[in-house]
C-alpha positions as CSV (number, residue, x, y, z in Angstrom):
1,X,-53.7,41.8,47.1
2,X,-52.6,43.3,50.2
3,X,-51.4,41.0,53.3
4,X,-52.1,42.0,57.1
5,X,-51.1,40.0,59.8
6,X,-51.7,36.7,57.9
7,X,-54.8,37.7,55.8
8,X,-55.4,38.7,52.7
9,X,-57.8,41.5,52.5
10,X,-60.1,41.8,49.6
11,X,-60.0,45.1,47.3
12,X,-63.0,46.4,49.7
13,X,-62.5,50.7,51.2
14,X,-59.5,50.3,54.2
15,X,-62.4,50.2,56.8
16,X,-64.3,47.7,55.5
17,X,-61.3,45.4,54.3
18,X,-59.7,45.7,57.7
19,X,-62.9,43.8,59.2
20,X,-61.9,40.7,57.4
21,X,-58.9,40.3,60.0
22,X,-59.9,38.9,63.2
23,X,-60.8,41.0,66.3
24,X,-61.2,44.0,64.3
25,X,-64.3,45.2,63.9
26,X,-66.0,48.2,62.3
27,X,-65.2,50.5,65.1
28,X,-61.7,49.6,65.5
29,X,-60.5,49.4,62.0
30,X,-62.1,53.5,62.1
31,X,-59.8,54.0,64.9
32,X,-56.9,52.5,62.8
33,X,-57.2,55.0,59.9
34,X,-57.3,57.6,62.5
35,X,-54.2,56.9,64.3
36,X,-52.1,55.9,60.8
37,X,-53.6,59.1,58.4
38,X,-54.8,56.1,55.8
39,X,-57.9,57.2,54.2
40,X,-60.7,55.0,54.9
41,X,-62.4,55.4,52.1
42,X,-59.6,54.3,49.7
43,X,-59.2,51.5,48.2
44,X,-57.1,48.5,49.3
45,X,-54.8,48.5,45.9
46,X,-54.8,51.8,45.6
47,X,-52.7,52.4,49.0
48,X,-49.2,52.5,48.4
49,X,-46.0,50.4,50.3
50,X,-45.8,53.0,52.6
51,X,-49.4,52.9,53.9
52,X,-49.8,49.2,54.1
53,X,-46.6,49.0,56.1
54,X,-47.6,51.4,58.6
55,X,-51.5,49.7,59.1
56,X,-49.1,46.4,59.5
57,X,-47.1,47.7,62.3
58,X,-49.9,49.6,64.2
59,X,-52.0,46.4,63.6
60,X,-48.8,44.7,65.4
61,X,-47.7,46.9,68.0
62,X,-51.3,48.1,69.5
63,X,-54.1,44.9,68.5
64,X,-54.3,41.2,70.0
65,X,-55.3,40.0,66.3
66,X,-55.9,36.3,64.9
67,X,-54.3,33.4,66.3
68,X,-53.0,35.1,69.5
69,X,-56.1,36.3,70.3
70,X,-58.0,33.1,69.3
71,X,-55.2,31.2,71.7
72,X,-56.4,33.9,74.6
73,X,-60.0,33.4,74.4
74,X,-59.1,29.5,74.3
75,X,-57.3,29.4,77.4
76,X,-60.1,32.1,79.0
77,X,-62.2,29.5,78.4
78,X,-60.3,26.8,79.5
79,X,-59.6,28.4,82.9
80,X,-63.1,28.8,83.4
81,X,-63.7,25.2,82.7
82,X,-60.8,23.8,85.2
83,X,-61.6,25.8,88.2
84,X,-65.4,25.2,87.7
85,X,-67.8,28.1,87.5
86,X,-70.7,28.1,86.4
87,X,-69.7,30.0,83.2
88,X,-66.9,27.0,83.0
89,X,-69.9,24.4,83.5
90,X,-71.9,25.3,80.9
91,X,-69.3,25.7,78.1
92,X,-68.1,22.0,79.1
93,X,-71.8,20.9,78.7
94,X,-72.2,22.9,75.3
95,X,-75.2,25.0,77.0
96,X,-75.5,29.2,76.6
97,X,-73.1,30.7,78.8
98,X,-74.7,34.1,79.4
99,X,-78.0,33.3,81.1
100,X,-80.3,32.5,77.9
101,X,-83.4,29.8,78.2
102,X,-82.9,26.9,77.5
103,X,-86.4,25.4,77.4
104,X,-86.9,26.7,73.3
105,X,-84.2,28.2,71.1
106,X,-80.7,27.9,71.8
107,X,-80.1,25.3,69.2
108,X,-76.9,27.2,68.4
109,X,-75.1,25.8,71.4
110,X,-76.9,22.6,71.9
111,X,-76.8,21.2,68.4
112,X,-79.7,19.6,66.0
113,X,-83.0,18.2,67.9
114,X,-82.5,15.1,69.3
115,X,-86.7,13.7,69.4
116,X,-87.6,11.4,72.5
117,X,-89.8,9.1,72.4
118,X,-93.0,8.9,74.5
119,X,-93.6,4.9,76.3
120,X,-96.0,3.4,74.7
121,X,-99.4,2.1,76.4
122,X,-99.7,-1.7,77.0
């Protein structure tokens, strides 16, 4: 089982497997091949030493991948949230950022329905 910047990818085609790392999607793991010469249509086991070193170092050198990029989009966040924005506010009250409505669906962001209850009549 091959091992890429802290993941091990399954015995999947190189384009497909690379999509198991984290900020690499199907575009970008087509662009990888590209620039290293691995065929994408081989499979993970099948590459040799060579091959998986240079996808590790291209992965390295060019690609914000896993935890650093999780710790970016963290602190992206968080700097929205200390110097206030609107974007900021409505990730601090767990609401859709991106200008969604609110009134049905989003039950994504705001969690399972909480039921009010109506005052009853005397």
């Amino acid at each position: 089982m091959a091992r890429i910047a802290g993941v091990d990818l399954p015995n999947k085609h190189v384009c497909i497997a690379l999509t198991y790392i984290y900020g690499i999607g199907r575009s970008a793991a087509r662009k990888i091949c590209e620039e290293t010469k691995v065929n994408p249509s081989a499979m993970i086991n099948d590459l040799s030493q060579d091959d998986l070193t240079k996808l590790r170092e291209f992965i390295d050198k060019e690609y914000k991948v896993e935890g650093r990029l999780r710790s970016e989009i963290g602190l992206n966040i968080k700097r929205l949230m200390d110097i206030g924005c609107y974007r900021g506010l409505r990730h601090r009250k767990g609401l859709p950022v991106r200008g969604q409505r609110t009134r049905t669906n989003s039950r994504t962001r705001k969690g399972k329905k909480k039921t009010v209850a109506n005052k009853k009549k005397a």
